[in-house]
N, C-alpha and C positions, 0 to 999 in steps of 0.2 A: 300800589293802587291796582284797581282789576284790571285795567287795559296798559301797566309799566311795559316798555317795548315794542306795544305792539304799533302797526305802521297802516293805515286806513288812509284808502280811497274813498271818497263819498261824489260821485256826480249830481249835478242839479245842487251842490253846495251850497249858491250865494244864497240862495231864499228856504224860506218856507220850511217842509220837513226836512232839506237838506243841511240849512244852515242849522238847524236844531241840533240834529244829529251831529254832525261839527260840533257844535258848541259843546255836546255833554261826553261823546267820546273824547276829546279833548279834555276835561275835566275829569275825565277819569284817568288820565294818564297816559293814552294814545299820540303817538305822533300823525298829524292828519292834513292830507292834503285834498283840497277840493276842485275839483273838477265842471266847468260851467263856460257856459257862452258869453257871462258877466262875472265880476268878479266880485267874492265875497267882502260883507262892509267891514272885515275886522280883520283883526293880526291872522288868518290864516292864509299858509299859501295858495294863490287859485291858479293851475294850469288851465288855458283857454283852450278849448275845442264844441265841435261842432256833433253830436252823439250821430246824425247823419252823413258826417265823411270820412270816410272807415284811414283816411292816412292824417287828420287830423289826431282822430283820435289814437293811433298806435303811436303818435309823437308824443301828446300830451302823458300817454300811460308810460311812453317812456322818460319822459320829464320828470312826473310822480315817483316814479321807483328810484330815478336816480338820486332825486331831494329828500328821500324817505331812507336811502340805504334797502329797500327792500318792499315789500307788500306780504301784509298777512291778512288783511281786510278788506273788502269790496263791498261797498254799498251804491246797488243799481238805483238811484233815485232817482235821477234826468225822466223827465214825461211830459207832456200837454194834454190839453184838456179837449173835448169836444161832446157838443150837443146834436142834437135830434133823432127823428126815428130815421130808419133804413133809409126812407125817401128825400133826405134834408141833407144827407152829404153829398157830394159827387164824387165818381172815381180819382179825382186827384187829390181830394180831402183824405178818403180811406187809407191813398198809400201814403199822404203824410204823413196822418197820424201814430200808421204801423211802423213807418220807418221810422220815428221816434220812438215810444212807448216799445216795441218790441225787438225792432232790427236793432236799436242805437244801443239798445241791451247785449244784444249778442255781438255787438263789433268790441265795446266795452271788457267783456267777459273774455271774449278772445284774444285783446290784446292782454291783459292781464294773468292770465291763467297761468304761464309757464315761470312766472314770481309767487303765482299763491303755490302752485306745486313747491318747486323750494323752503316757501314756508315750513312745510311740513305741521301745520294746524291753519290752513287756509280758512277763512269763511264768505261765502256770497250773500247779501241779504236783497231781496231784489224787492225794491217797492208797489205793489198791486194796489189792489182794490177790493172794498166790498160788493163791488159791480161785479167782479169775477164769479160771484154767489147767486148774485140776488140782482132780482128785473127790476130795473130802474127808471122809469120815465125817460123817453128824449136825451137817453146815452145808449143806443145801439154802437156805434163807433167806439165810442171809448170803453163801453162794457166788453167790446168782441178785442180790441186790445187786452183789456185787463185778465182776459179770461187765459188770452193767450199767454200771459205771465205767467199765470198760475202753472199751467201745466208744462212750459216751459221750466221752471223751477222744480218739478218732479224730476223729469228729464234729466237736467244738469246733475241733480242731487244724485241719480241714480250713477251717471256717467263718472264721476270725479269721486267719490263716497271712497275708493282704494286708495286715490292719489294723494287721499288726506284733506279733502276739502268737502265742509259741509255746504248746503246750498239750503236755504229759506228762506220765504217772505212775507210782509206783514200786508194785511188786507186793512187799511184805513176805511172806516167810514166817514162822513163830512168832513174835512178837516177846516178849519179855519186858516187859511192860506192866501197867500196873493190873487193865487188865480180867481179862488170864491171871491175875494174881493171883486175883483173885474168882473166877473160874472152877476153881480148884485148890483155893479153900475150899469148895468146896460139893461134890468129889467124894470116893469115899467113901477113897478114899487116893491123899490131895494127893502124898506123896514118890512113888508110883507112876507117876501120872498125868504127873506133873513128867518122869520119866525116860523112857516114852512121847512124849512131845512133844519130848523133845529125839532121841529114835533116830530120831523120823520126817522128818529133813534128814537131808542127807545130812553135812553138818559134826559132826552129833553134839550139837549146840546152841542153843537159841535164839538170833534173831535181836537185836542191842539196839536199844533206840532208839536211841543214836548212830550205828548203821553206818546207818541208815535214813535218818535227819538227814542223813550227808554226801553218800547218793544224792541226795535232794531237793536240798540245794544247788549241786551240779551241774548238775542239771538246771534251777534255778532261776535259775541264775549265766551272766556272760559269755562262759564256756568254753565254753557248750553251745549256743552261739546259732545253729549249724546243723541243732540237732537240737528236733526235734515231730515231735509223733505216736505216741513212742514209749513202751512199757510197762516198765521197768528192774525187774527182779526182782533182791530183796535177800532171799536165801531160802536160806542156806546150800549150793546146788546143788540144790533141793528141784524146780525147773520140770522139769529140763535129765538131771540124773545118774541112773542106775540103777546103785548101787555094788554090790557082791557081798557077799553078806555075812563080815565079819569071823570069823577059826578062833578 
């Protein structure tokens, strides 16, 4: 199978695009262990940590390498969500957000890195955003996060590229996720809002977690092994298309 041997990390595991992603590099033959503050609902193993405390986390990566025999995969998925313009967060909002979304990234990557060296065919896939793109309504925060991924992901790519380790990320548009869930219970009509977020792709739908899952594995897999550096938007046409409107 395309992933026989190989050993993956996926953070943000238990739910959503990460438990996907679990699920189908496993099914391709990956040994895989998930990483999260809750633990996955099914037979994989989950090391517990906190993507905000940097000795949390170098336990847990070291928990993961040692149950894996090794790391040749990393998938940054761990993030939170956040709303409004500029003026609707406050400064302790912004550095949560960033400590998540992008420091909990680089504590992650840093604990990890000197197992993907070894590897010697490492890869990072690190989870963005179509927001890193494209102006979004009432996500300045989590847009100014997602943006920082992206180019964070250049960076890495550029830095590790000798050491044998590619570095990519996939820019999801909507996805159909937990969080959207929660986000749909709190507005003041969920079936509305629902139908709004699927007109604003251009497919007419949100995006699933599994189409998202089998960008990452691609790009995490040996098919891709020419490619880093690069941002794979899984976004219904949402980066790219200006469709006309339907009669």
């Amino acid at each position: 199978m395309e992933f026989d041997g190989i050993k993956a990390l996926v953070t943000g595991g238990a739910s959503g695009i990460g438990l996907a992603t679990a699920r189908l590099l496993a099914e391709r033959g990956a040994e895989v262990v998930c990483l999260d503050v809750n633990a996955a609902p099914e037979a994989f193993i989950t090391v517990k940590a906190d993507v905000t405390d940097d000795r949390s986390v170098r336990g847990a990566v070291q928990e993961a390498v040692a149950r894996l025999g090794g790391l040749d995969v990393l998938v940054n998925n761990a993030g939170i969500g956040a709303q409004g313009t500029v003026e609707d967060n406050d400064d302790e909002e912004w550095r949560r957000v960033f400590d998540v979304n992008v420091i909990g990234m680089v504590r992650v990557t840093r604990a990890a890195l000197p197992h993907l060296r070894e590897s010697g065919h490492g890869a990072i896939v690190n989870t963005c955003s179509i927001a890193a793109t494209a102006g979004l309504p009432d996500r300045a925060l989590y847009s100014a996060t997602k943006g920082a991924v992206q180019s964070l992901t250049l960076a890495m790519a550029a830095d590790h590229l000798r050491e044998g380790i590619r570095v990519t990320c996939v820019n999801p548009g909507t996805a159909d996720t937990p969080w959207i869930d929660r986000l749909l219970e709190r507005a003041d009509d969920p079936e509305a809002e629902r139908v709004a977020l699927n007109a604003r792709q251009p497919s007419g739908r949100l995006v699933t977690p599994e189409e998202v899952a089998a960008a990452i594995a691609y790009l995490a897999g040996p098919q891709a092994s020419a490619t880093t550096g690069v941002a794979l938007a899984v976004d219904g046409g949402m980066q790219g298309l200006r469709l006309r409107p339907s009669s």
